[in-house]
C-alpha positions as CSV (number, residue, x, y, z in Angstrom):
1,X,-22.3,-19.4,6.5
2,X,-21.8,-23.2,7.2
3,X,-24.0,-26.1,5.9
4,X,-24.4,-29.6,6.7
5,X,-21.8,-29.7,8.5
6,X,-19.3,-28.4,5.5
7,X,-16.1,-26.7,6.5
8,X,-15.3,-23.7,5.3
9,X,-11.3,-22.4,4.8
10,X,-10.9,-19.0,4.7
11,X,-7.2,-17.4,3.9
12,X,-6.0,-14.0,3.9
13,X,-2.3,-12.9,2.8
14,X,-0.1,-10.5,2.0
15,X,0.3,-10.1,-1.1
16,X,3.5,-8.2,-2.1
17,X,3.4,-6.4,-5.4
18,X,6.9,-5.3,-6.0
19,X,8.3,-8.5,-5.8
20,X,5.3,-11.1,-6.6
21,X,5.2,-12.6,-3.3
22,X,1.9,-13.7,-1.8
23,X,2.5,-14.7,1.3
24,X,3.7,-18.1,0.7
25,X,1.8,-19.1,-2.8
26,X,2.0,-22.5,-2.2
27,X,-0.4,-22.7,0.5
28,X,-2.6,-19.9,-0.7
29,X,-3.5,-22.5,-3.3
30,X,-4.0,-24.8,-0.7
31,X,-7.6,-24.6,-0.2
32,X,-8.6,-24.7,-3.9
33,X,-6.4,-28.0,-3.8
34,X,-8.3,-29.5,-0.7
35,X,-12.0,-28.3,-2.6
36,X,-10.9,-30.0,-5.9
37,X,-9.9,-33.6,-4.7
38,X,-13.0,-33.4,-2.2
39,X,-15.8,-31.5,-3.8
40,X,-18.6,-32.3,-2.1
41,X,-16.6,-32.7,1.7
42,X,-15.7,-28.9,1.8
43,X,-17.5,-25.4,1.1
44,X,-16.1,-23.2,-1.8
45,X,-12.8,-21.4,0.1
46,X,-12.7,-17.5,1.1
47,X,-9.6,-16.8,-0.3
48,X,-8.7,-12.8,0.6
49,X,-5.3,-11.5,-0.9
50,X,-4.1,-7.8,0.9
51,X,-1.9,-5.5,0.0
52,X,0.7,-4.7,2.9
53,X,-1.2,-1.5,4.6
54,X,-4.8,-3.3,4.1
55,X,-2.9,-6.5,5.6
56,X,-1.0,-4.9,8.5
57,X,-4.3,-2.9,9.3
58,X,-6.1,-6.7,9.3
59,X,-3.7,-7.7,11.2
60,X,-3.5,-5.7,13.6
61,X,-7.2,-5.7,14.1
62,X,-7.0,-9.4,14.4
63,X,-4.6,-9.1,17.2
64,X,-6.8,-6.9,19.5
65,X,-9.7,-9.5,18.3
66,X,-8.0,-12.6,19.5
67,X,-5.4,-11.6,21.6
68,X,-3.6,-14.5,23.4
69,X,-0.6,-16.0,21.2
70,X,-1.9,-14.0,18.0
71,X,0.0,-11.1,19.2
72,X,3.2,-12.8,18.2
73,X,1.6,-14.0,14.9
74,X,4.5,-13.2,11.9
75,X,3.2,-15.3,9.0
76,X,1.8,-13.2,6.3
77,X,-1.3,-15.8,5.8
78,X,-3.4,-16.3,8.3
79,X,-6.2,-19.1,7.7
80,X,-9.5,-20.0,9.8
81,X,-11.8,-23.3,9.3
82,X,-15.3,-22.5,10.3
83,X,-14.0,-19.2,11.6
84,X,-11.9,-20.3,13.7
85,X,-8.2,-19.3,13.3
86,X,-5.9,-22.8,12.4
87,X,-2.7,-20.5,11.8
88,X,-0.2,-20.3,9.2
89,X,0.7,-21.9,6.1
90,X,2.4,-25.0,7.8
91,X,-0.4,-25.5,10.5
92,X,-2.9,-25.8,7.4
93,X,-0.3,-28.0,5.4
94,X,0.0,-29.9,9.0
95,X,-4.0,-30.2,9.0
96,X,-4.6,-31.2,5.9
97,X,-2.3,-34.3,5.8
98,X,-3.2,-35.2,9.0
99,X,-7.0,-35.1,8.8
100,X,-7.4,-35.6,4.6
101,X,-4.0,-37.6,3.9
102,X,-3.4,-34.6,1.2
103,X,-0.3,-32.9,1.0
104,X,1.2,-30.8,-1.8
105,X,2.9,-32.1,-5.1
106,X,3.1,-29.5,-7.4
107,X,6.1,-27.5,-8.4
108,X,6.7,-24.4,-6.7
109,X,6.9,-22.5,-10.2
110,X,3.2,-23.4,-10.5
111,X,2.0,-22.1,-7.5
112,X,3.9,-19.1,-8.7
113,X,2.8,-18.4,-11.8
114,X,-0.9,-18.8,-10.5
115,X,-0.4,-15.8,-8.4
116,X,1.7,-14.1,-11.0
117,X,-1.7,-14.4,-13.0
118,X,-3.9,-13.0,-10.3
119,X,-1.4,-10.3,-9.8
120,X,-1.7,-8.9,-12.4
121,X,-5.5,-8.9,-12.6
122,X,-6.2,-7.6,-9.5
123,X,-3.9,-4.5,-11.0
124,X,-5.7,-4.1,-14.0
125,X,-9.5,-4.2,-12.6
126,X,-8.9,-1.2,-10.8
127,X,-7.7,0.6,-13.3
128,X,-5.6,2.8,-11.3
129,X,-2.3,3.9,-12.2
130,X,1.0,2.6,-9.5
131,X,3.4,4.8,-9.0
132,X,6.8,4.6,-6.5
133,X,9.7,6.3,-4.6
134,X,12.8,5.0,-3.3
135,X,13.4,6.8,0.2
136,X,17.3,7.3,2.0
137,X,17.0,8.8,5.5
138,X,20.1,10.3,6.7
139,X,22.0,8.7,4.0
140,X,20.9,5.3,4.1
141,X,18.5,2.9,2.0
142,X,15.0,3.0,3.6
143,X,12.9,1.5,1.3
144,X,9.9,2.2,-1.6
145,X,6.8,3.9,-0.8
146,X,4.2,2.5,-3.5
147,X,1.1,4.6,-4.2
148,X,-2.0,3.5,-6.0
149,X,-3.5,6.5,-7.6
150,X,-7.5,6.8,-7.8
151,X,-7.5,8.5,-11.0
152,X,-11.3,7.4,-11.8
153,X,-12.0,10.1,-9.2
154,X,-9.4,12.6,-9.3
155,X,-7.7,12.4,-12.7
156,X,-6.0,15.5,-13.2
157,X,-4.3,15.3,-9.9
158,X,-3.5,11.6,-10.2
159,X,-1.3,12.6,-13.8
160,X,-0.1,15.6,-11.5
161,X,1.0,13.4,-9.3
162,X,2.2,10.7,-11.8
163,X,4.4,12.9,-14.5
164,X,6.1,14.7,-11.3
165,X,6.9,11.1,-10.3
166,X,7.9,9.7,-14.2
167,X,9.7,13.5,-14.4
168,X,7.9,13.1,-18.4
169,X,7.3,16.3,-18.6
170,X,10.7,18.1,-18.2
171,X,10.8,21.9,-17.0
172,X,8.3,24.1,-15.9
173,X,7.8,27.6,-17.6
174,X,10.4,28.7,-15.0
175,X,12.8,26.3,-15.8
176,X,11.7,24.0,-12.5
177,X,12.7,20.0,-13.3
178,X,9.0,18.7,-13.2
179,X,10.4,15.5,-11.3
180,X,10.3,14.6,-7.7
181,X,13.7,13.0,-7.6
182,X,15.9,14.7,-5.3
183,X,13.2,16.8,-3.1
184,X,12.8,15.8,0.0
185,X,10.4,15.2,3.3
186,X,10.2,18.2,4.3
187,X,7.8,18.3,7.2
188,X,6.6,16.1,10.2
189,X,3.5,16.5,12.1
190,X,3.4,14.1,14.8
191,X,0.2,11.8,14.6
192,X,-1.3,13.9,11.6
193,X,1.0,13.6,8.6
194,X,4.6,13.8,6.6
195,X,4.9,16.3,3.7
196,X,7.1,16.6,0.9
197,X,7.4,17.5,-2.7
198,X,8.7,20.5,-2.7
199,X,10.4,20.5,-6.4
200,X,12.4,24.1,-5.7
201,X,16.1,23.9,-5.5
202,X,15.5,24.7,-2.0
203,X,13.2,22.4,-0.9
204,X,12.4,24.6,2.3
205,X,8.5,23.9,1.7
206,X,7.4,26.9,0.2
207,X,7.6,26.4,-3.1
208,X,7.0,23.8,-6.1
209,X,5.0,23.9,-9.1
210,X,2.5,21.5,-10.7
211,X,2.5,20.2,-14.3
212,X,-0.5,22.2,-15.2
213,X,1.6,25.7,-14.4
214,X,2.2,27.0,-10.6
215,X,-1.2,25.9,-9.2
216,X,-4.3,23.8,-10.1
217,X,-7.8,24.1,-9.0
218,X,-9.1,21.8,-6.3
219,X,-10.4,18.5,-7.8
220,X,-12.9,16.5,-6.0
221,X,-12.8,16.0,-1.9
222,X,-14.8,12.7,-3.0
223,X,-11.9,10.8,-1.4
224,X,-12.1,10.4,2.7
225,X,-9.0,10.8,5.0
226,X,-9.8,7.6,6.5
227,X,-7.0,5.9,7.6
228,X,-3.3,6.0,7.5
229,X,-1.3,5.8,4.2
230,X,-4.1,8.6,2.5
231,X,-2.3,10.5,0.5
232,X,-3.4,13.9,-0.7
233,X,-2.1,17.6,-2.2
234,X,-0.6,20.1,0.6
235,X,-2.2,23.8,-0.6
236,X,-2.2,27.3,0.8
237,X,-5.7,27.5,0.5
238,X,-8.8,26.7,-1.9
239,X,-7.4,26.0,-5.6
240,X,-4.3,26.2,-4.9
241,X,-2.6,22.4,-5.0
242,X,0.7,22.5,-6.8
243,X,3.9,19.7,-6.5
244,X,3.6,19.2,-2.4
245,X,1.9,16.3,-0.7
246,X,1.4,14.6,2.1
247,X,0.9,11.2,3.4
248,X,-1.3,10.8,6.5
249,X,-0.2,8.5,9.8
250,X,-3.7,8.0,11.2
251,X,-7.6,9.0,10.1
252,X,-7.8,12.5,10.2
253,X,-11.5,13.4,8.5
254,X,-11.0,17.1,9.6
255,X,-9.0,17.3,6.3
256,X,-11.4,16.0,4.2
257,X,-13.3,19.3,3.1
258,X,-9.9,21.5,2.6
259,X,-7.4,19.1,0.7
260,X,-7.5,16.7,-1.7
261,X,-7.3,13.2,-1.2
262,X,-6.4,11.2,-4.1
263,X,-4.3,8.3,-3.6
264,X,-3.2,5.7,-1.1
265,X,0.0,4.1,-0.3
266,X,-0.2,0.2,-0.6
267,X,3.6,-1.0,-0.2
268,X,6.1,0.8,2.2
269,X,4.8,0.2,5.9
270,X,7.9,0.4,7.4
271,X,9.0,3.5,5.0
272,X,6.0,5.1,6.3
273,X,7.2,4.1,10.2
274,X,10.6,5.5,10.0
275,X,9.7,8.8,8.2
276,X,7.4,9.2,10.9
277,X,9.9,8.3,13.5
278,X,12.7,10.6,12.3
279,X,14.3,13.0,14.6
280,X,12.6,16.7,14.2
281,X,13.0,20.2,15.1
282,X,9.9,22.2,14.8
283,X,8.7,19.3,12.5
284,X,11.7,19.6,10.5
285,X,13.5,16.3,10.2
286,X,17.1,16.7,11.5
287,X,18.3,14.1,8.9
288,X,17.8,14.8,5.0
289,X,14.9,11.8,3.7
290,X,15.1,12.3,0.4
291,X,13.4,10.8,-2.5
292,X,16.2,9.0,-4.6
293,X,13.9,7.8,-7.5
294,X,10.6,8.4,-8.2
295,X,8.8,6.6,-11.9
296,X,5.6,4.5,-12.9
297,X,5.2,0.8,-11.5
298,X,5.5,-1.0,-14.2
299,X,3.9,-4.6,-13.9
């Protein structure tokens, strides 16, 4: 909403939790700069920070909505006055000297340690747990998949989930390492999902164990396969979720009443892409993508 002929800057960027980069933190400051030296010329900003799957989805979205020269947009902020897109970070800093004589003086380092700040909060208020894996397909680096575990709705699967990634809880009854490191992808299902987690020595996807013993009851199907990046527990029917999961590559709401849902991924969009993409033979990937380290973001 716009009064009196107020404008209103509204930002949204990607903001990178493994390394602490928001987009470029500088200019996501920007706005709160311009509102401070002119309070009563501008509107309180919309400032929207997105993790990399919520701001590739916007993104994309964005690019049907506007078409034209957004589809080769490549900044990770994108800012609007009056809803009406202005572009990146240098087009605002190009606006706002031209048309307010304001430009930006402050260090780097405090730009950066604002975000730091907010990082960190928006972390804690959702009081989920993070957890991670490093991913080599056919032998080389691919990258770090980072979950966020909903473990207000689905807590004993979420510390499932979490010791078989921190490996805290040693061996099984059967003498199974209770750690993801060194299974593998398993599985491929073109458009529906990749599967892994199969903690045997074989890693053929018919075995694994959870922490609570070989299987654990069905949680909670609270949690909606709604869009790529879900990630939820493979079974072989009712109650019977144990070390496997999958990750979904596009909505598929059929699941949602026979597997468990209970996590997302939030870092890793590329990961996600080449997994997908690997070569397969009855949804087998040709090429070993193995999980090389697997633990607890710690932040």
């Amino acid at each position: 909403m716009y009064c009196r002929g107020k404008p209103l800057i509204s930002s949204f960027s990607f903001m990178h939790l493994t390394r602490f980069h928001w987009g470029d933190n500088t200019f996501d400051y920007a706005p709160q700069g311009l509102k401070q030296k002119f309070p009563e010329a501008f509107l309180d900003p919309k400032i929207q920070p997105l993790l990399e799957f919520d701001w590739h989805t916007y993104l994309c979205d964005k690019k049907m909505e506007l078409r034209g020269e957004v589809w080769q947009y490549s900044s990770s902020l994108m800012c609007f006055l009056n809803g009406v897109l202005l572009g990146n970070e240098k087009d605002l800093a190009s606006w706002a000297k031209d048309q307010w004589s304001f430009t930006f003086t402050r260090p780097k380092a405090f730009y950066m340690a604002l975000t730091e700040d907010y990082y960190a909060k928006h972390l804690q208020k959702t009081g989920h747990q993070f957890v991670f894996m490093e991913i080599v397909i056919a032998g080389e680096a691919a990258g770090r998949l980072l979950f966020e575990l909903f473990s207000d709705v689905c807590p004993k699967t979420s510390k499932n989930f979490e010791a078989l990634c921190s490996g805290e809880r040693g061996l099984s009854q059967s003498g199974l390492p209770l750690c993801y490191k060194g299974s593998v992808f398993h599985r491929v299902v073109p458009n529906g999902w990749v599967q892994g987690g199969d903690i045997s020595p074989e890693s053929k996807g018919n075995g694994g164990e959870s922490i609570y013993g070989p299987t654990f009851e069905d949680e909670s199907f609270a949690v909606s396969h709604s869009k790529r990046g879900t990630l939820g527990m493979a079974n072989k029917g009712p109650h019977s979720n144990g070390s496997q999961f999958y990750i979904t590559l596009q909505p598929t709401p059929w699941m949602d009443r026979t597997y468990v849902a209970f996590g997302q991924v939030v870092e890793g969009v590329d990961v996600l892409r080449r997994l997908e993409e690997a070569p397969t033979c009855n949804e087998r990937p040709k090429y070993e993508c193995k999980v090389t380290d697997c633990g607890v973001f710690r932040f």
